[in-house]
Every structure is written in structure tokens, then in C-alpha cells.
N, C-alpha and C positions, 0 to 999 in steps of 0.2 A: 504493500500500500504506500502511495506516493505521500509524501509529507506536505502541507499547505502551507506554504510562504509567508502569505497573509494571517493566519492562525501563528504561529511562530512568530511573527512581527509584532500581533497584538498581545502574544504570553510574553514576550520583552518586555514591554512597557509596564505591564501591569506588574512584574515582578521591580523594574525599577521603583514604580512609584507608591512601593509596599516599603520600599525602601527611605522615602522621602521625609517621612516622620524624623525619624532620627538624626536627621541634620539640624533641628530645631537648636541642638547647642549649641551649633557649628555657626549659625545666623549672628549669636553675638558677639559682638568682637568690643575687645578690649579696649578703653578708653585713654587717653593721654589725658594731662591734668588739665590744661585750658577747654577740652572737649568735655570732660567731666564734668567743671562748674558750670558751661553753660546748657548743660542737659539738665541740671538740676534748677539753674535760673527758672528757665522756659517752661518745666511741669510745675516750678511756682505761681510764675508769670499766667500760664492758664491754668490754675485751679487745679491740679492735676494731683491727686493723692498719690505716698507711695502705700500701699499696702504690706510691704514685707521683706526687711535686710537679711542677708542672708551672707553670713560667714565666711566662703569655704578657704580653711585655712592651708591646704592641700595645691593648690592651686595658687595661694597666697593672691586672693581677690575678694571682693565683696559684691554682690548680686543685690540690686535692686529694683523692686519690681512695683510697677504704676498699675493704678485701678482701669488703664487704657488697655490691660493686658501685655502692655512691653514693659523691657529689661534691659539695664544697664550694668556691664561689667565692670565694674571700678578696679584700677590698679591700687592693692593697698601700697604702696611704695610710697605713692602720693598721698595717702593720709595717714594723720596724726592720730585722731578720733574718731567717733560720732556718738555724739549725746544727742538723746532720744527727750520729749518732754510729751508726756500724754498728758498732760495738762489744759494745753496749750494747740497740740495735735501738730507739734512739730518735731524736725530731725532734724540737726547739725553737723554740717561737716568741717571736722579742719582739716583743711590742706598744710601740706608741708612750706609753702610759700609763705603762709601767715594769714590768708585767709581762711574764711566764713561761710558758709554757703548755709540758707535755710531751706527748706523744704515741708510744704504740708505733709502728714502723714495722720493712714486712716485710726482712728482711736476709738474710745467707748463713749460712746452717746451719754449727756445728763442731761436727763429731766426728773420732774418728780413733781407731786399734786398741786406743793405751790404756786409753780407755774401758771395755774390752770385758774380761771374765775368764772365759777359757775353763773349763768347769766347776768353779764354782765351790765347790762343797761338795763334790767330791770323790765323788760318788755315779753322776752321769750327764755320760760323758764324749761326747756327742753335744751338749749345751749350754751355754750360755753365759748371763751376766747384762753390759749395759751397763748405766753408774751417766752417766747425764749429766744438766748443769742448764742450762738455757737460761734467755736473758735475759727474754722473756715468757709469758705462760703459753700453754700447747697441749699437744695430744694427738701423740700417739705411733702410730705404724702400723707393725709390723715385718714385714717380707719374707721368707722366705727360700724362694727359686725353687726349682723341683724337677729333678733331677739328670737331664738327658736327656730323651729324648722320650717315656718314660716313669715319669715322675719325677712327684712330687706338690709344689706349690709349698701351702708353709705362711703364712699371715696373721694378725694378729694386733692390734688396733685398742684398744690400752689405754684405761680408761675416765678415768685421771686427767689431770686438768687443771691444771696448776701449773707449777711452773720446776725441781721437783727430781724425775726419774723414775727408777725400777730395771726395766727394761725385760726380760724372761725372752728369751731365746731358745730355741728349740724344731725339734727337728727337722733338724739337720745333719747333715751327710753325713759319714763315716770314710772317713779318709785322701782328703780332698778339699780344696779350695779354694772355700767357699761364701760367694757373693756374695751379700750379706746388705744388705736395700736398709732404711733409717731415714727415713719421713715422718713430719716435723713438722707438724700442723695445727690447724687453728681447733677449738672447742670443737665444733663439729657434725661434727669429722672431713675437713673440707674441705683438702687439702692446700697448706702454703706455700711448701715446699722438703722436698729428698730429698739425703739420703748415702749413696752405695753404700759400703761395708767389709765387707774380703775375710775371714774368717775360714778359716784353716787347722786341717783337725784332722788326729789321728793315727789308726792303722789301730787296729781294738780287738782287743787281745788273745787269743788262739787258745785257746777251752774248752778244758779238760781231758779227754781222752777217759773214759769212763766205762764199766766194764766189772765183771759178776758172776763172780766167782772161786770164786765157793762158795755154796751154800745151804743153810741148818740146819733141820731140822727141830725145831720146838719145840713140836711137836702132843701128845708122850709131858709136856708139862711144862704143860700146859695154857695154852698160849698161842696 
């Protein structure tokens, strides 16, 4: 039986690009120091968290990796440090030059019920406003799950982008305990972290029954 040229051409290919994964290391390459700071300028410069440093002492380098899914090989040669601040939701590099270089990096979300003021204006006692300011800038995503299994979950994907939010809440439940979920994210919406907070309401007040005692006629007065 003759062999098919074409079937052997296409079992090549698919064998190389079974292969292709594994170049993924081989993509990053190693930084020089002026190429260094200003890769860590520019994911300042746009908003760009890192997510994750990574040691490897074997290699004598440092792997740094952004919430954009890319990676930068740092020469340790060229640095001194890196002081980390989860405070603050920043990372520090010193360079052997003498400089500084900052960088956002992703931390742990604070919130907590202070925040939060249950109807605030006194007008709609099913809502609330959180006032929270966070250390870097990002979007907002508010939750609040729907009551049962027939219950409607509300969303809510704020379009500001900054460190100081007033977050609306919408849609809570009387005389419940609604678990009201807070995602923090990238400028596209992309989630960094989340804080569940319980908000407590009370039962609303029982209308006034309303009932006709009388009715006038005003038809002789031309009304």
C-alpha cells in the first residue's frame, strides 16, 4: 500500500504543533536593567497589577507576572531588593544603580459593614450606599443574590475607574440578611478579588389600610 504524501505532511504538522506549548519559556527573555524599569514604569503607568514574584534562585532571576497574563524575567544581578507593601498594594524594586521603581501589585480587598449606610437618604429603605477607597485604581461589580429559588439576583458593574467609589446598592431584601458580594476589578471588568458583606434590613412598615366613609356628590355645584 502506497503511502499519502499529503496524510504525512499533515501528521508533521500536527506533531510539531503538539510541540509548540512548551516553548512558552523559551518566549521570555531576559531583561537588561534600563529595559527592566521601564517595563515596570508602563504596567504602573497603565494600571497594570502584578499578580505574582516569583524567585527562581537556580536560574538566579526573578519572574514577574501581570494580571494581563504576561511575564517578565528580571536579571537578579541588577537588583538589590524588592519590598512588597500589601498595605498599600504595592512592590519595590531597587536597582543596583540607586534607583526605585514602584509597581501596583494585586492584594487582599478591605471592606467591612462600616462602609456601608443603610438607606441613606432616608427615602428607600431596601438600599444602601458603600463609600470605599482603594489603594489602586479599578472597577466595582456589586452583587446582591436573589432570595430563594425564586428570587432575582441583582448586578451591577460600575463604570468608574479610580481609588474613590460610592457604590449604590439596589434591591434588598426586608427583614432579611442579604449577602451582598463586592468585586474589585481591572479597568475591563476583569475580577481581582471579592468581599462578601452581610447587610441586615428591617421588615417595612405595614400601609395604612385605606377605606371610603363617605361620598359627596358635587355634581348640583358643578364639579
Amino acid at each position: 500500500m502506497k503511502s499519502n504524501p499529503i496524510l504525512a505532511f499533515l501528521a508533521l504538522i500536527a506533531l510539531t504543533a503538539c510541540q509548540k506549548p512548551n516553548e512558552t519559556k523559551e518566549l521570555i527573555k531576559e531583561l537588561n536593567l534600563g529595559t527592566s524599569k521601564s517595563l515596570l514604569e508602563n504596567a504602573a503607568a497603565q494600571d497594570i497589577l502584578i499578580t505574582d514574584i516569583d524567585q527562581v534562585s537556580v536560574s538566579s532571576s526573578t519572574i514577574v507576572h501581570f494580571e494581563d497574563q504576561s511575564s517578565a524575567l528580571l536579571n537578579n544581578a541588577y537588583l538589590l531588593r524588592i519590598e512588597k507593601d500589601p498595605g498599600e498594594w504595592q512592590s519595590r524594586f531597587y536597582f543596583v544603580d540607586g534607583t526605585v521603581t514602584a509597581c501596583p501589585m494585586l492584594c487582599q480587598l478591605k471592606m467591612d459593614s462600616t462602609m456601608i449606610a443603610l438607606d441613606p437618604f432616608h427615602q428607600s429603605p431596601l438600599s444602601a450606599l458603600a463609600t470605599v477607597s482603594t489603594p489602586v485604581k479599578g472597577r466595582f461589580k456589586v452583587v446582591v443574590p436573589g432570595k430563594g429559588s425564586s428570587g432575582v439576583t441583582i448586578s451591577n458593574l460600575f463604570d468608574n475607574f479610580g481609588t474613590s467609589h460610592r457604590l449604590a446598592i439596589l434591591g434588598l431584601y426586608a427583614n432579611y440578611t442579604n449577602h451582598v458580594n463586592f468585586i474589585f476589578t481591572d479597568q475591563f471588568g476583569r475580577p481581582r478579588d471579592s468581599v462578601t458583606i452581610n447587610i441586615r434590613t428591617a421588615a417595612l412598615p405595614i400601609s395604612p389600610a385605606i377605606s371610603i366613609t363617605k361620598r359627596s356628590d358635587f355634581s348640583d355645584q358643578g364639579l
